[in-house]
C-alpha positions as CSV (number, residue, x, y, z in Angstrom):
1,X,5.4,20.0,16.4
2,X,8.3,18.0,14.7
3,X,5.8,15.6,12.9
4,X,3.5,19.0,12.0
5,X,6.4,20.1,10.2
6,X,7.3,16.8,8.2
7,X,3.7,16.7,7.5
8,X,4.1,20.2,5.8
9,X,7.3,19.8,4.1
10,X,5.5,16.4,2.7
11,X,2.5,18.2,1.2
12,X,5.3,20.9,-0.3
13,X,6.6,17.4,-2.2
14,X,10.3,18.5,-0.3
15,X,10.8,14.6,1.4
16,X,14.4,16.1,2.5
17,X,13.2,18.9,4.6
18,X,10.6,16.4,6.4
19,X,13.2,13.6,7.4
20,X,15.4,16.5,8.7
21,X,12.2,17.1,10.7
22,X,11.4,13.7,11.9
23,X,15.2,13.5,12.8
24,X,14.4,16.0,15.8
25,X,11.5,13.6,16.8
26,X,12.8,11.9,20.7
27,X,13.8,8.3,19.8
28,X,11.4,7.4,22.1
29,X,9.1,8.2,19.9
30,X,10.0,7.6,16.7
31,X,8.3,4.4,16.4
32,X,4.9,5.5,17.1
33,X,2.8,4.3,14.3
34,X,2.0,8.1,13.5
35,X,5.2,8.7,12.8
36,X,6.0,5.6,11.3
37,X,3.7,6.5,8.8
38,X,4.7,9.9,7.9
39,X,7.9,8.5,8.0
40,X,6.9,5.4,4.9
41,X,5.2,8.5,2.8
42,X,9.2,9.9,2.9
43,X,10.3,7.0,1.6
44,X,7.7,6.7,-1.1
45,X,8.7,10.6,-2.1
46,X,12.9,9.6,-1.8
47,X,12.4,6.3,-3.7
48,X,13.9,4.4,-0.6
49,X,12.0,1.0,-0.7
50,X,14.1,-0.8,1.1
51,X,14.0,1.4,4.2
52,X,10.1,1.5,3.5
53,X,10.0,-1.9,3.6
54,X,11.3,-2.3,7.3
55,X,8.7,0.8,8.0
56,X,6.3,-1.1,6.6
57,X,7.1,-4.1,8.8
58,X,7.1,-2.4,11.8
59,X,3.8,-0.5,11.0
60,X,2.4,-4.4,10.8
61,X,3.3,-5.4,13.7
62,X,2.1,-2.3,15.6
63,X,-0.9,-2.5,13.9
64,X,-1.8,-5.7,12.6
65,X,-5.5,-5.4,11.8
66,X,-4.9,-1.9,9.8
67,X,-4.0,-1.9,6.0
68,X,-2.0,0.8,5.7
69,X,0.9,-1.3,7.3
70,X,0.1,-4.2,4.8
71,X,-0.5,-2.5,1.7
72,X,2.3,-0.2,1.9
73,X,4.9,-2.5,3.2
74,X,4.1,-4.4,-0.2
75,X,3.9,-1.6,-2.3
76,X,7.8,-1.0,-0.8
77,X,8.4,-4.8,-1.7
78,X,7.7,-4.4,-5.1
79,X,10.2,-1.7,-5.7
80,X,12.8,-2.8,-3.1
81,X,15.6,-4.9,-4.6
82,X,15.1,-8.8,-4.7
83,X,12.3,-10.6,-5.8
84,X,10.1,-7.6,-5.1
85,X,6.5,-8.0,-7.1
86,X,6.3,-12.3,-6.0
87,X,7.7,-10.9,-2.5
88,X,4.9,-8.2,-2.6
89,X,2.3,-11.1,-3.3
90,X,3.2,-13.4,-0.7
91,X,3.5,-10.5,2.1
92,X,0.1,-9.1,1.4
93,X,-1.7,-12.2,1.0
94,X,-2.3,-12.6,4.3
95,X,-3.9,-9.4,5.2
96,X,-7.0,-10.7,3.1
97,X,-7.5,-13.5,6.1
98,X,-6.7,-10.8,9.3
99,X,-8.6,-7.7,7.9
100,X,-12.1,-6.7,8.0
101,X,-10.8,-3.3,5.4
102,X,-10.1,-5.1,2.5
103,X,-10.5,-2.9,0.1
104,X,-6.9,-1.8,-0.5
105,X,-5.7,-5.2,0.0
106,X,-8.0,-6.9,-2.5
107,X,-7.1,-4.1,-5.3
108,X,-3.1,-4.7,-4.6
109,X,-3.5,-8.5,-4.8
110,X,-5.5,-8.4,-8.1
111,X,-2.9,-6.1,-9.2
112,X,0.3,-8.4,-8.3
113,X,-1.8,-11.9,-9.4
114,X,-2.3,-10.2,-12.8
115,X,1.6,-9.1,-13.1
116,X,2.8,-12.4,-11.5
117,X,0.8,-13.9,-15.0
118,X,-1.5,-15.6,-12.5
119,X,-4.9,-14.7,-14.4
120,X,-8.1,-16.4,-12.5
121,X,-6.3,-15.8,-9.0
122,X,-6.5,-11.8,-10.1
123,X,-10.0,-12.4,-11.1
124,X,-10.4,-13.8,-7.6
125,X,-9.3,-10.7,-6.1
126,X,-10.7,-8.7,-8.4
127,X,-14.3,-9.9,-7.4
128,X,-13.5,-10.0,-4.0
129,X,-12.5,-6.2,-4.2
130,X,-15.8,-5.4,-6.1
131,X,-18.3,-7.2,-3.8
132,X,-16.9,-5.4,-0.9
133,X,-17.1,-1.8,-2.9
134,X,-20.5,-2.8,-4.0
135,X,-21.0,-3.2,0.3
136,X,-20.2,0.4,0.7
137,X,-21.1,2.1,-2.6
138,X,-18.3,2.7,-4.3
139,X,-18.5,0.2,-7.1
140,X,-18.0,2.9,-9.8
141,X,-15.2,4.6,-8.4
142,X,-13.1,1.1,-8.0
143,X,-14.1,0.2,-11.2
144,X,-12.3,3.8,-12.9
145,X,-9.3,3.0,-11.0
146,X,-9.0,-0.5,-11.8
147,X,-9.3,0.5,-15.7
148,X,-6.5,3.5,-14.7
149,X,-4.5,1.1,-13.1
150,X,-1.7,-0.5,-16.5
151,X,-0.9,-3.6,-13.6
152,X,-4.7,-5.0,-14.4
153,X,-5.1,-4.4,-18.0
154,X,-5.0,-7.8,-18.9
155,X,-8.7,-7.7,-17.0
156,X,-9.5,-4.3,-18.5
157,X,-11.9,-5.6,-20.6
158,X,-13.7,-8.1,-18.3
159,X,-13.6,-4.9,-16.0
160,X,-15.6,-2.7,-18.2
161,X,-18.4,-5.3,-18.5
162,X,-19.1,-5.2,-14.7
């Protein structure tokens, strides 16, 4: 009923209200992945990375061979304080190797290899990305996000010609 709630105040944009709500969630079961990741999508709203990076962390090692753990704990990286985009690299990398959904993954890594500067690897993922979309049919719509996305638009141009 707790997580119900959170859920709610989450799709009113109110990240406050839902922590309050996860708060009355037993300890015991706090670190169910369900919860977990309700609980990273109220960090995302707060602006908490750090905290979403630990989230994220746990949410990989309850569930390694699901992306939302991965991706997410990366995406926290990248804001958290330190060394956050390389950090954000070299946390998702990984998850290319262990997953079979790589979509996500692929799409973040082109994204960080194109900010880190690092050009061909970005192409890399890039192609990677867009041979799996071309799997499941869903070329076109990767391909308007990638030319939405500002961290790939120093491949903008090679993405348009696909």
């Amino acid at each position: 009923m707790f997580l119900e709630a959170a859920e709610g105040w989450l799709g009113l944009g109110d990240w406050k209200s839902a922590e309050e709500e996860l708060e009355k969630i037993m300890p015991e079961f706090r670190a169910d992945p369900v919860v977990l990741k309700v609980r990273w999508e109220i960090c995302a709203l707060g602006n908490k990375w750090d905290a979403g990076v630990e989230i994220g962390r746990m949410l990989v090692e309850a569930e390694p061979g699901e992306s939302f753990g991965w991706v997410n704990r990366s995406y926290a990286l990248r804001r958290a304080s330190g060394d956050g985009l390389r950090a954000a690299y070299e946390a998702l990398k990984p998850a290319a190797d262990q997953l079979k959904d790589l979509e996500q993954v692929t799409f973040n890594l082109a994204c960080y290899a194109c900010q880190l500067g690092r050009l061909d690897e970005a192409r890399q993922w890039w192609t990677k990305c867009l041979s799996g979309a071309a799997r499941d049919g869903t070329k076109n719509r990767i391909k308007q996000a990638a030319l939405a996305e500002p961290d790939l638009q120093p491949l903008w141009q090679e993405i348009r010609n696909v």
